[in-house]
Backbone atoms as SQL, in Angstrom:
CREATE TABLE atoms (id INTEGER PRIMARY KEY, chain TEXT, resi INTEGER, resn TEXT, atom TEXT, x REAL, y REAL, z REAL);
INSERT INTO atoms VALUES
  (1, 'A', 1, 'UNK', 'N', 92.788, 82.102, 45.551),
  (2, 'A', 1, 'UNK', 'CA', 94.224, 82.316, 45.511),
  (3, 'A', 1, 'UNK', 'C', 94.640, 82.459, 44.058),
  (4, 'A', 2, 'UNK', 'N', 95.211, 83.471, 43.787),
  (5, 'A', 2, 'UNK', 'CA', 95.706, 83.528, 42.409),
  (6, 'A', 2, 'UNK', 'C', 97.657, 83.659, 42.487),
  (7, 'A', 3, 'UNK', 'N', 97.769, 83.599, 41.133),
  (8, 'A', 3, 'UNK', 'CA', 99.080, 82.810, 41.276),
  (9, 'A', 3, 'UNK', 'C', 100.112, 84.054, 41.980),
  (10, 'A', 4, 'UNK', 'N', 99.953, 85.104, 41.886),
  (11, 'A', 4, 'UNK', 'CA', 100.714, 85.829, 42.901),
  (12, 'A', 4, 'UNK', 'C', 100.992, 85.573, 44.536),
  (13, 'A', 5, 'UNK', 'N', 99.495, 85.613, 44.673),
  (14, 'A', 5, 'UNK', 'CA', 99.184, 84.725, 46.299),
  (15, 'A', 5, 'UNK', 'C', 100.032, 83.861, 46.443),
  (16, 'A', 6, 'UNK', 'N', 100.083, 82.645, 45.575),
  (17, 'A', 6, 'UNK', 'CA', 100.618, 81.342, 45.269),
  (18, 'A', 6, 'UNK', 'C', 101.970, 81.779, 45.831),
  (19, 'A', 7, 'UNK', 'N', 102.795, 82.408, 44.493),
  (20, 'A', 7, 'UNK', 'CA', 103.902, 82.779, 44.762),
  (21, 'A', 7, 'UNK', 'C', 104.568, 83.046, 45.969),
  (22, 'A', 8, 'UNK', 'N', 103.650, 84.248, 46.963),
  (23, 'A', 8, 'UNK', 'CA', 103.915, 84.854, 47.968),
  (24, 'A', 8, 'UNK', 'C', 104.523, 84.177, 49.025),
  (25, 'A', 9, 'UNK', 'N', 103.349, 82.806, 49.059),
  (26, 'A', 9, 'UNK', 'CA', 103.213, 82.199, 50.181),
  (27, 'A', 9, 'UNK', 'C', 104.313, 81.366, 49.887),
  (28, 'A', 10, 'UNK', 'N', 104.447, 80.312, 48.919),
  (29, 'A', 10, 'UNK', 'CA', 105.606, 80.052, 49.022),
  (30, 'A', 10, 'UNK', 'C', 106.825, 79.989, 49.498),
  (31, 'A', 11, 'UNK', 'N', 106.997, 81.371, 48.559),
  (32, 'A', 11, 'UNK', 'CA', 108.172, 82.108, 48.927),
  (33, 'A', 11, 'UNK', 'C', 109.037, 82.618, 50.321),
  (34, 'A', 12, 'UNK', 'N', 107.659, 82.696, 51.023),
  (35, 'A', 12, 'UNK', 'CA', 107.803, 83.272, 52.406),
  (36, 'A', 12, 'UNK', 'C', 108.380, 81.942, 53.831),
  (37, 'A', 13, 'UNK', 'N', 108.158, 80.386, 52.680),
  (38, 'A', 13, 'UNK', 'CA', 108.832, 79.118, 53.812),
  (39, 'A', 13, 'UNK', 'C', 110.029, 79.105, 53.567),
  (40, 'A', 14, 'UNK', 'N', 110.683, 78.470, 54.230),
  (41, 'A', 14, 'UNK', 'CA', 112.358, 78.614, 54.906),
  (42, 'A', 14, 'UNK', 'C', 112.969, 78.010, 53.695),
  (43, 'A', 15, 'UNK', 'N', 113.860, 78.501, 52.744),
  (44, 'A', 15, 'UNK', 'CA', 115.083, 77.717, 51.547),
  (45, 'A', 15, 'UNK', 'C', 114.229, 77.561, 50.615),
  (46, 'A', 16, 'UNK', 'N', 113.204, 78.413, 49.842),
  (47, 'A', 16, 'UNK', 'CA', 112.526, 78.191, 49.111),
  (48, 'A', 16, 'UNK', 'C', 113.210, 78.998, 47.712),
  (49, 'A', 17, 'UNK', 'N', 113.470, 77.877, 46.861),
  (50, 'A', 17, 'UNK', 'CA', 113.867, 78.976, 45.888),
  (51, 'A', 17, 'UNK', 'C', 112.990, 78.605, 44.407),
  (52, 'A', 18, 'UNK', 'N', 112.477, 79.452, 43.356),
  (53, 'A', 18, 'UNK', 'CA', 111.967, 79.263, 42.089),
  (54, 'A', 18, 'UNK', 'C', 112.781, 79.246, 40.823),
  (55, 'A', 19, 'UNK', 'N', 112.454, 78.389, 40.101),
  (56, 'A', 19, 'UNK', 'CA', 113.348, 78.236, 38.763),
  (57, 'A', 19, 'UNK', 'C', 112.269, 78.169, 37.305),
  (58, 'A', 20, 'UNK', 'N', 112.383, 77.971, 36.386),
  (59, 'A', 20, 'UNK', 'CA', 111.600, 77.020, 35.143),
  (60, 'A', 20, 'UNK', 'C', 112.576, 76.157, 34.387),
  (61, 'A', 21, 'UNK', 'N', 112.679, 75.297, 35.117),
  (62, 'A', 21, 'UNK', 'CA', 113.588, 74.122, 34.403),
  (63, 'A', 21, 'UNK', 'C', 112.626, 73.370, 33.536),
  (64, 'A', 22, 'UNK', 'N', 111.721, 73.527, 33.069),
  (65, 'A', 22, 'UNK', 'CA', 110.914, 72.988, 32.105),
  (66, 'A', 22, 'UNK', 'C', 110.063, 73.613, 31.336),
  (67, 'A', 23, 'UNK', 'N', 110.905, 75.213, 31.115),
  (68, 'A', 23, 'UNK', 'CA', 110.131, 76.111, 30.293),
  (69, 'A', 23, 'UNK', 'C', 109.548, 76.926, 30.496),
  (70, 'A', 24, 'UNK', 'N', 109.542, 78.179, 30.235),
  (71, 'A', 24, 'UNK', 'CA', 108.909, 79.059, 30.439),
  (72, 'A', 24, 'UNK', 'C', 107.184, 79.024, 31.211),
  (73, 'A', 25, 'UNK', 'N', 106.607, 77.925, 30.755),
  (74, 'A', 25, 'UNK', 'CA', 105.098, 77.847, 31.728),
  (75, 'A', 25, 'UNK', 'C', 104.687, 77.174, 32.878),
  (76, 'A', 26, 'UNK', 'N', 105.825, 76.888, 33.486),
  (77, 'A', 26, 'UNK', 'CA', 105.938, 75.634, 34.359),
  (78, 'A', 26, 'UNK', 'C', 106.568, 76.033, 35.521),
  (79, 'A', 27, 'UNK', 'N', 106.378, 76.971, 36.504),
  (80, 'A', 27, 'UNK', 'CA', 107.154, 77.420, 37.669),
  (81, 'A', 27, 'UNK', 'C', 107.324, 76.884, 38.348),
  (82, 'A', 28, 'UNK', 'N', 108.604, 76.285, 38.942),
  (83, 'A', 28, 'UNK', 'CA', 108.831, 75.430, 39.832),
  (84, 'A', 28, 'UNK', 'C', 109.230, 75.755, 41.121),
  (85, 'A', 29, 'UNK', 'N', 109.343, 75.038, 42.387),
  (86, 'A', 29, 'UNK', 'CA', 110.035, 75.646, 43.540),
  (87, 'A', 29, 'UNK', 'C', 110.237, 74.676, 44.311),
  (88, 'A', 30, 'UNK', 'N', 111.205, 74.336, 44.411),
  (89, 'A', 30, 'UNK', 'CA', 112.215, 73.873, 45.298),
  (90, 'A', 30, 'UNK', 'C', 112.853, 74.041, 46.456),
  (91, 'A', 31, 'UNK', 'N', 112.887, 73.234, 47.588),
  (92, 'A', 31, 'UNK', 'CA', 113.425, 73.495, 48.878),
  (93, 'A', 31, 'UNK', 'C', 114.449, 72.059, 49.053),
  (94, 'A', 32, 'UNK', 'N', 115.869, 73.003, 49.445),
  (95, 'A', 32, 'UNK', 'CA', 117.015, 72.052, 49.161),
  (96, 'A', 32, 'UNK', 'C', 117.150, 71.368, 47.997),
  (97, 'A', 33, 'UNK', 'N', 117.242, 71.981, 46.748),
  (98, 'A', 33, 'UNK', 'CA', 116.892, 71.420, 45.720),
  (99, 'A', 33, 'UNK', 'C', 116.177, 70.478, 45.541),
  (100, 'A', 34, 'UNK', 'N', 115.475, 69.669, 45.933),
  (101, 'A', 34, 'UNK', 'CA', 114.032, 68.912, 45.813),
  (102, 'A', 34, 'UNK', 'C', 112.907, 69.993, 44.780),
  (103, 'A', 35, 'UNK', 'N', 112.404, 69.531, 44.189),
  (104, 'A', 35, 'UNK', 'CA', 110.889, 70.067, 44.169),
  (105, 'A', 35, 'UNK', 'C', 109.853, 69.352, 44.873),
  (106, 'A', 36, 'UNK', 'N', 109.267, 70.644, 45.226),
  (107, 'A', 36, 'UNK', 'CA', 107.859, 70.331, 46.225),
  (108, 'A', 36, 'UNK', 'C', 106.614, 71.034, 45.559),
  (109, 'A', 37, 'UNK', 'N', 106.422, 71.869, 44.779),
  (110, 'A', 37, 'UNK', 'CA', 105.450, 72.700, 44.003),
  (111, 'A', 37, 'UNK', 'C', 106.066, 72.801, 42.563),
  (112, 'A', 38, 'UNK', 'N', 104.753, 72.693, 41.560),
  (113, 'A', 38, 'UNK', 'CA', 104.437, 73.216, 40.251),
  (114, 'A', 38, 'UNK', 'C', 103.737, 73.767, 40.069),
  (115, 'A', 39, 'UNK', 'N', 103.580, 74.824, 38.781),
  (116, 'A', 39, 'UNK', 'CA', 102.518, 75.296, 38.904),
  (117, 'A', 39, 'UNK', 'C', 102.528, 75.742, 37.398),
  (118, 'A', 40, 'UNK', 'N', 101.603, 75.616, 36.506),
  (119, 'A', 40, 'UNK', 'CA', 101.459, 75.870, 35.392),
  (120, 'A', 40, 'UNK', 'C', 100.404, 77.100, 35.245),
  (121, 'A', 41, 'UNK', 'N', 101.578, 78.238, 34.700),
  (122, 'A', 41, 'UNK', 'CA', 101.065, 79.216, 34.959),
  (123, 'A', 41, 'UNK', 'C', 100.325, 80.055, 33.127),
  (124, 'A', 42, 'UNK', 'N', 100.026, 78.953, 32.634),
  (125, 'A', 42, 'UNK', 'CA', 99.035, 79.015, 31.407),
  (126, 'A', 42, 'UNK', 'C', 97.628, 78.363, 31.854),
  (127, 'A', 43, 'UNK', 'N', 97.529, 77.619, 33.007),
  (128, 'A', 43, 'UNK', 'CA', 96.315, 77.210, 32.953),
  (129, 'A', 43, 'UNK', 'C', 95.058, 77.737, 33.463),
  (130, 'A', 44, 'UNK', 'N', 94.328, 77.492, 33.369),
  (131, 'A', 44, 'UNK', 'CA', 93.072, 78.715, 33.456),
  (132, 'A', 44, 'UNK', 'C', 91.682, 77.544, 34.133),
  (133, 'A', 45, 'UNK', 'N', 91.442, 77.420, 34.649),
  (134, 'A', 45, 'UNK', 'CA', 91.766, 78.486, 36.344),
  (135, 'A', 45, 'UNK', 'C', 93.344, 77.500, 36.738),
  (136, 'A', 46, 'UNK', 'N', 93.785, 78.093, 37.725),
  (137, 'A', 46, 'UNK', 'CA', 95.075, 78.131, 38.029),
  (138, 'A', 46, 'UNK', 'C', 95.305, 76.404, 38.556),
  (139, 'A', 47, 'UNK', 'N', 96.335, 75.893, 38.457),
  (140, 'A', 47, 'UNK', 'CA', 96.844, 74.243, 39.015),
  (141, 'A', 47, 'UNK', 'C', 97.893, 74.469, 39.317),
  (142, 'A', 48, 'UNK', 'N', 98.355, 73.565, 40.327),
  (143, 'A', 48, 'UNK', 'CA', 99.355, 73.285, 40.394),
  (144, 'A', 48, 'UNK', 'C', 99.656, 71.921, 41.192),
  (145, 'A', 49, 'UNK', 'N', 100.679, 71.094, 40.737),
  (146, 'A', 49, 'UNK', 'CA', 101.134, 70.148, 41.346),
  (147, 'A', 49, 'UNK', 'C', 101.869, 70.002, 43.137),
  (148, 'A', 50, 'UNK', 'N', 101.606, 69.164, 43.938),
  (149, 'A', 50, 'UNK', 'CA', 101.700, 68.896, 45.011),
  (150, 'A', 50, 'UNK', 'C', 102.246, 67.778, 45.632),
  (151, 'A', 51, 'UNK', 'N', 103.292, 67.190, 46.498),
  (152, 'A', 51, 'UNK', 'CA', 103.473, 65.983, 46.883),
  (153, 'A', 51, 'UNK', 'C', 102.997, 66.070, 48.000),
  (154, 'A', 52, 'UNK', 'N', 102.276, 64.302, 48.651),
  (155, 'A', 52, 'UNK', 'CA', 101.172, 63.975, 49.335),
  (156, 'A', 52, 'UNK', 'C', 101.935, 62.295, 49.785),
  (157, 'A', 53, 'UNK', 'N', 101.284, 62.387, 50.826),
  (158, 'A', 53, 'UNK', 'CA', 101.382, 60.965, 51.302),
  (159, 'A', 53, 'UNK', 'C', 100.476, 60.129, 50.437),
  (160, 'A', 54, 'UNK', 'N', 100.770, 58.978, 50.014),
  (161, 'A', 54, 'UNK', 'CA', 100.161, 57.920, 48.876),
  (162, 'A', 54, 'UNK', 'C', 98.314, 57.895, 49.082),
  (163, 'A', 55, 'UNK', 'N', 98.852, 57.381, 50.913),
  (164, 'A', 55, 'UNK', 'CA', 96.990, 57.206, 51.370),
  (165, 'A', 55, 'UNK', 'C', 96.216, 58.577, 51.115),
  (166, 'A', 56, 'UNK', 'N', 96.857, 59.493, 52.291),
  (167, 'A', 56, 'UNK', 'CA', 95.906, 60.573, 51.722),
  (168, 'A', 56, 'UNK', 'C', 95.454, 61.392, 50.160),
  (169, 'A', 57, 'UNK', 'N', 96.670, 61.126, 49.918),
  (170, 'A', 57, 'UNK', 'CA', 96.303, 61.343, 47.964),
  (171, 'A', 57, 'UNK', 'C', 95.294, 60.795, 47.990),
  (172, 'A', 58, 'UNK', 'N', 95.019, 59.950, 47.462),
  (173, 'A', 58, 'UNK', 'CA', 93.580, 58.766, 47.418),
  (174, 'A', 58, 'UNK', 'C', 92.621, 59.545, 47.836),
  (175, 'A', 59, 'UNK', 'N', 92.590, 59.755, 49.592),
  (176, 'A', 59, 'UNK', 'CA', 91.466, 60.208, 50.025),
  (177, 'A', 59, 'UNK', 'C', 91.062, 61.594, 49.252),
  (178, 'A', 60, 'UNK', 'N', 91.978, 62.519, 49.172),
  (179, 'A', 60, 'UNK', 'CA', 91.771, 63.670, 49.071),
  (180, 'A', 60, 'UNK', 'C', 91.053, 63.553, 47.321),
  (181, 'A', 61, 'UNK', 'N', 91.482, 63.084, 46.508),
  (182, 'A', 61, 'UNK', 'CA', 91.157, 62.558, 45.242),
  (183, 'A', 61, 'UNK', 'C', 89.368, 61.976, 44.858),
  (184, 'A', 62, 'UNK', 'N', 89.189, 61.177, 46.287),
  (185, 'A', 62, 'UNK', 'CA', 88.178, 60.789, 46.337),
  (186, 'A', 62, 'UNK', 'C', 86.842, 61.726, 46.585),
  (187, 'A', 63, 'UNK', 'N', 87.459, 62.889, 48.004),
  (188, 'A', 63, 'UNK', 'CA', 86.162, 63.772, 48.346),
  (189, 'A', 63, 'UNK', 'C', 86.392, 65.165, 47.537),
  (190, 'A', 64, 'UNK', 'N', 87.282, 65.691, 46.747),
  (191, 'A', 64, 'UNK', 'CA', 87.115, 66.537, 46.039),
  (192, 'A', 64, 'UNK', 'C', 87.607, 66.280, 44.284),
  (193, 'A', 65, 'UNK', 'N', 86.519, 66.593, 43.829),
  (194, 'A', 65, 'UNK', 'CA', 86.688, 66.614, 42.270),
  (195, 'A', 65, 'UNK', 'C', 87.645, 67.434, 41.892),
  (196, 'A', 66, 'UNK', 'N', 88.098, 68.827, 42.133),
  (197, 'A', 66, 'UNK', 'CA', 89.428, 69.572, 41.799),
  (198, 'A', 66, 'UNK', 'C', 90.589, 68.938, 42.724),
  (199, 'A', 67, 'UNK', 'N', 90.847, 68.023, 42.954),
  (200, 'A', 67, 'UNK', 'CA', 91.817, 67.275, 43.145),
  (201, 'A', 67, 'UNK', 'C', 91.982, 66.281, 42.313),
  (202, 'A', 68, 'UNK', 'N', 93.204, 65.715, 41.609),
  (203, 'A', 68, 'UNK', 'CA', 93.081, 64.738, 40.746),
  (204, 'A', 68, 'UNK', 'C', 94.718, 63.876, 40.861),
  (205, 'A', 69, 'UNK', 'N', 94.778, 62.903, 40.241),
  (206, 'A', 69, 'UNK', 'CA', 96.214, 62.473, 40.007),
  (207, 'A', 69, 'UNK', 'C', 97.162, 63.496, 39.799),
  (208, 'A', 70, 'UNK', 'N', 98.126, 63.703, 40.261),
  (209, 'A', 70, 'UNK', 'CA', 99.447, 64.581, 39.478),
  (210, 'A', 70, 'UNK', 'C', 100.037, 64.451, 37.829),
  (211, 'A', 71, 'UNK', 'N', 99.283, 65.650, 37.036),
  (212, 'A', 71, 'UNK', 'CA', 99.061, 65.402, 35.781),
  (213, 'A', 71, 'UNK', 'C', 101.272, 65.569, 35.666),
  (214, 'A', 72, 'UNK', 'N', 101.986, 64.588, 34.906),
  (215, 'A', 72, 'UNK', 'CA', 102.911, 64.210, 34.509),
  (216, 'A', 72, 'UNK', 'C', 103.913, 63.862, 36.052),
  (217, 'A', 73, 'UNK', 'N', 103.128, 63.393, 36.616),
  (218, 'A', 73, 'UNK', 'CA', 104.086, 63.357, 37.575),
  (219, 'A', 73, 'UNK', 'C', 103.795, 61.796, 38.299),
  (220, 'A', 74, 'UNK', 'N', 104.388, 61.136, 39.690),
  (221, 'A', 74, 'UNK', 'CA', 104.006, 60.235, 39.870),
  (222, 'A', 74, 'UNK', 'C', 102.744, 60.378, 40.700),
  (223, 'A', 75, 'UNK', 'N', 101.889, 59.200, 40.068),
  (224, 'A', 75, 'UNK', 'CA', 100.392, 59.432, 40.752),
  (225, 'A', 75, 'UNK', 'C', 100.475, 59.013, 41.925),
  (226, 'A', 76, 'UNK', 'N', 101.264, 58.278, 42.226),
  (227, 'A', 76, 'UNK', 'CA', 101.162, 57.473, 43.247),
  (228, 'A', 76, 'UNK', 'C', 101.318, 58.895, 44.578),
  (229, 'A', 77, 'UNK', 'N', 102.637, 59.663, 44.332),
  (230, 'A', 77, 'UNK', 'CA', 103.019, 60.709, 45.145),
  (231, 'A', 77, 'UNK', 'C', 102.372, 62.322, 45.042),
  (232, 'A', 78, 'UNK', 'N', 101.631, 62.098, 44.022),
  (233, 'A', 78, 'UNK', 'CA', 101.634, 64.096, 43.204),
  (234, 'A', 78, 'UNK', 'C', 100.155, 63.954, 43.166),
  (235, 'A', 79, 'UNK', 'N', 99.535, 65.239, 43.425),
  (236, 'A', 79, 'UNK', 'CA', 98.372, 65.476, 43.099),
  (237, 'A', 79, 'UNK', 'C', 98.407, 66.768, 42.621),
  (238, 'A', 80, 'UNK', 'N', 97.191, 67.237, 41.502),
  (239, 'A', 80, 'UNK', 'CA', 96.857, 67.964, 40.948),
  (240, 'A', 80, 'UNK', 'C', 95.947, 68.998, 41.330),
  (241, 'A', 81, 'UNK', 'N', 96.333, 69.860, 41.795),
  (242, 'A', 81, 'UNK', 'CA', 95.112, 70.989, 42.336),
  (243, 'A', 81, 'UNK', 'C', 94.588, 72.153, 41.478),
  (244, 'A', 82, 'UNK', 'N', 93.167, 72.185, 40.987),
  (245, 'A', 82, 'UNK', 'CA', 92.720, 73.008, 40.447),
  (246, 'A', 82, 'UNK', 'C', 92.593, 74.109, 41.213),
  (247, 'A', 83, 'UNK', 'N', 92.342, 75.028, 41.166),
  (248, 'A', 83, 'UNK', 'CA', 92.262, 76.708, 42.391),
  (249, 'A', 83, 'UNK', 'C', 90.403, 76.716, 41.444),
  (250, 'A', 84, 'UNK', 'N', 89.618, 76.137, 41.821),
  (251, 'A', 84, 'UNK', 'CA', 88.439, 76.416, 41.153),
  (252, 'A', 84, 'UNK', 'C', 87.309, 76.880, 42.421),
  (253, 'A', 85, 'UNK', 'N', 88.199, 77.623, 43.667),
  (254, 'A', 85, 'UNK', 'CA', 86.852, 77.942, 44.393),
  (255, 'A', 85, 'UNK', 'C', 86.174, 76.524, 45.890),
  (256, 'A', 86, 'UNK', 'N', 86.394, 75.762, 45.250),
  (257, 'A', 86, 'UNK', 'CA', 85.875, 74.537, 45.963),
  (258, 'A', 86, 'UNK', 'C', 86.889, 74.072, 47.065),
  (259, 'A', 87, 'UNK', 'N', 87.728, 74.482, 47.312),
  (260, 'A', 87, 'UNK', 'CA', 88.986, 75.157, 48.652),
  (261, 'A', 87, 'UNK', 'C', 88.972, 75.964, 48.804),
  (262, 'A', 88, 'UNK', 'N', 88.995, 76.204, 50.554),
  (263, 'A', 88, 'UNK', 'CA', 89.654, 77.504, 50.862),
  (264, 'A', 88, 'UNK', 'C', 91.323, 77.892, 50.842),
  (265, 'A', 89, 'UNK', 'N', 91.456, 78.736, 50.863),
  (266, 'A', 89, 'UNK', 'CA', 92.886, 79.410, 50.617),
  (267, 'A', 89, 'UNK', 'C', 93.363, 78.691, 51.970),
  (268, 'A', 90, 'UNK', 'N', 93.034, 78.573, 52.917),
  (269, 'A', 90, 'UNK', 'CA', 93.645, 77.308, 54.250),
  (270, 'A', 90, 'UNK', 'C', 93.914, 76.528, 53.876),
  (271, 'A', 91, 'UNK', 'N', 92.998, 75.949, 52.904),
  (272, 'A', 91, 'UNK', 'CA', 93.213, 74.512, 52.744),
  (273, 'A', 91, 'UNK', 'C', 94.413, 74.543, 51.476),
  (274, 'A', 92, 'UNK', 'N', 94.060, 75.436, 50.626),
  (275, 'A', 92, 'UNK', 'CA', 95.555, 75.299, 49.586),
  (276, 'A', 92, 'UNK', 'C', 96.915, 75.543, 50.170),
  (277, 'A', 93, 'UNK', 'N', 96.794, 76.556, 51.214),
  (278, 'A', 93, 'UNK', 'CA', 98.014, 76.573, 51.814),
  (279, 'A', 93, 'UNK', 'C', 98.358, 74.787, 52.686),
  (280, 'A', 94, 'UNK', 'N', 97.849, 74.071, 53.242),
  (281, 'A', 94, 'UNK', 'CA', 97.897, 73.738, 54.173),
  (282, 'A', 94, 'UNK', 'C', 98.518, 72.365, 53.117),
  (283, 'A', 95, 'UNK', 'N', 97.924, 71.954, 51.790),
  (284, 'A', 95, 'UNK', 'CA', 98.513, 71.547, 50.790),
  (285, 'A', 95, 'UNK', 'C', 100.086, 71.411, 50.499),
  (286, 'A', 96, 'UNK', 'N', 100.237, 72.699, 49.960),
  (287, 'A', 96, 'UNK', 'CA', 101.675, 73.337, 49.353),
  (288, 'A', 96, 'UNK', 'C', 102.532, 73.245, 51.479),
  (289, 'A', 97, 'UNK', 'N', 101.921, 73.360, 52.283),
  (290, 'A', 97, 'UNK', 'CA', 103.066, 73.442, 53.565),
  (291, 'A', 97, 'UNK', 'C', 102.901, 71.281, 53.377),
  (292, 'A', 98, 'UNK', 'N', 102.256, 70.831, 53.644),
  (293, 'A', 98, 'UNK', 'CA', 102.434, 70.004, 53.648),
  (294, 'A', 98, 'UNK', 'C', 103.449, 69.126, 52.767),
  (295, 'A', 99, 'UNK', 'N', 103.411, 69.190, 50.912),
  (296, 'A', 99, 'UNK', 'CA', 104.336, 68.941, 50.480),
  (297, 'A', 99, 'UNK', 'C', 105.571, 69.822, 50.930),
  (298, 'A', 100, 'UNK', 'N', 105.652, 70.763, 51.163),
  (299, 'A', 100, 'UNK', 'CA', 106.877, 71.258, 51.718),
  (300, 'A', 100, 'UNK', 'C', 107.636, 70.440, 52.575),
  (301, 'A', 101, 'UNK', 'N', 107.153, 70.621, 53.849),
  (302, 'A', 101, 'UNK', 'CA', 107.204, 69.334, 54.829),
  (303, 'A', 101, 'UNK', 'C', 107.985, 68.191, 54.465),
  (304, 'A', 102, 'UNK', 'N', 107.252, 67.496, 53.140),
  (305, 'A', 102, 'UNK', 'CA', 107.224, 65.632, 52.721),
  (306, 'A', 102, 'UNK', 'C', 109.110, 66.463, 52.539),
  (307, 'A', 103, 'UNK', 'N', 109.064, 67.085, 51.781),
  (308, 'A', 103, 'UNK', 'CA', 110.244, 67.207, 51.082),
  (309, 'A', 103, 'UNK', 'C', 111.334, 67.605, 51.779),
  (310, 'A', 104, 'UNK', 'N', 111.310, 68.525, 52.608),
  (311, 'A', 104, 'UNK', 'CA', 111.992, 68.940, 53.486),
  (312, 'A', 104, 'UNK', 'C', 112.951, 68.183, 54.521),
  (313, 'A', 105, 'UNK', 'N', 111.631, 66.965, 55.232),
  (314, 'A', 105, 'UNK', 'CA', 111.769, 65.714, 55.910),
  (315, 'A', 105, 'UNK', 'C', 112.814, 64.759, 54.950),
  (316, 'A', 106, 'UNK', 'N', 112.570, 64.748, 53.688),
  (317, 'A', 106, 'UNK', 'CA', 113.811, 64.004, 53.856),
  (318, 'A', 106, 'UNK', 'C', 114.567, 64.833, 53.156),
  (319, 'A', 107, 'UNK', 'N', 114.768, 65.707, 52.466),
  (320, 'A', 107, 'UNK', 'CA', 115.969, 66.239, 52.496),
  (321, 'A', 107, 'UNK', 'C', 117.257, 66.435, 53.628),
  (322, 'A', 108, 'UNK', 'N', 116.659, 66.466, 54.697),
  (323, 'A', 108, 'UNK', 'CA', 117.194, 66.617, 55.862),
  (324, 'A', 108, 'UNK', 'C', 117.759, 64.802, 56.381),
  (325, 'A', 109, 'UNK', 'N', 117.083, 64.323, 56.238),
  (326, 'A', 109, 'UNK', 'CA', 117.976, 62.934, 56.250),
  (327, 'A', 109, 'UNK', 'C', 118.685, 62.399, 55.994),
  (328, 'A', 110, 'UNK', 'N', 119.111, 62.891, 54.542),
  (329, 'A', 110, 'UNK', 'CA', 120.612, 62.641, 54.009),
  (330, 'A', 110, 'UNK', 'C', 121.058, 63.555, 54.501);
């Protein structure tokens, strides 16, 4: 998946909108103003940030090495996804819908 892909898919879930509120290298996207995706689009091979349920963070952290803490974000909630091959494009999507989801869920509660 390269960051166009990225983009695409995104783009294509319900109230999704993109900004760079933190600078030109840092694409963000937001649903109901929440953010649910980052993506630092200087890094080589491609990352981007993700929100995750606490437990499965952990797990997912544990069985893949291109998964890591959420670099500036909370570890507890964010994980870090390298695009280095070692996922399939299912599984990155299934990622980015999932934080979608976290965020969505409660946006909708207030």
């Amino acid at each position: 998946m390269n960051i166009e892909e990225l983009r695409d898919y995104v783009l294509s879930l319900k109230n999704v909108t993109e900004s760079f509120p933190f600078g030109e290298d840092t694409l963000v996207f937001k649903t109901n103003t929440k953010i649910f995706l980052l993506v630092s689009l200087s890094s080589s091979p491609l990352q981007f940030n993700v929100k995750c349920h606490p437990e499965k963070a952990i797990e997912l952290r544990e069985e893949y090495s291109c998964i890591l803490p959420g670099y500036h974000m909370n570890k507890k909630h964010w994980n870090t996804i390298t695009i280095d091959g070692t996922l399939s494009q299912s599984q990155l999507k299934d990622f980015i819908k999932d934080s979608y989801d976290l965020v969505s869920k409660k946006s909708r509660k207030k």
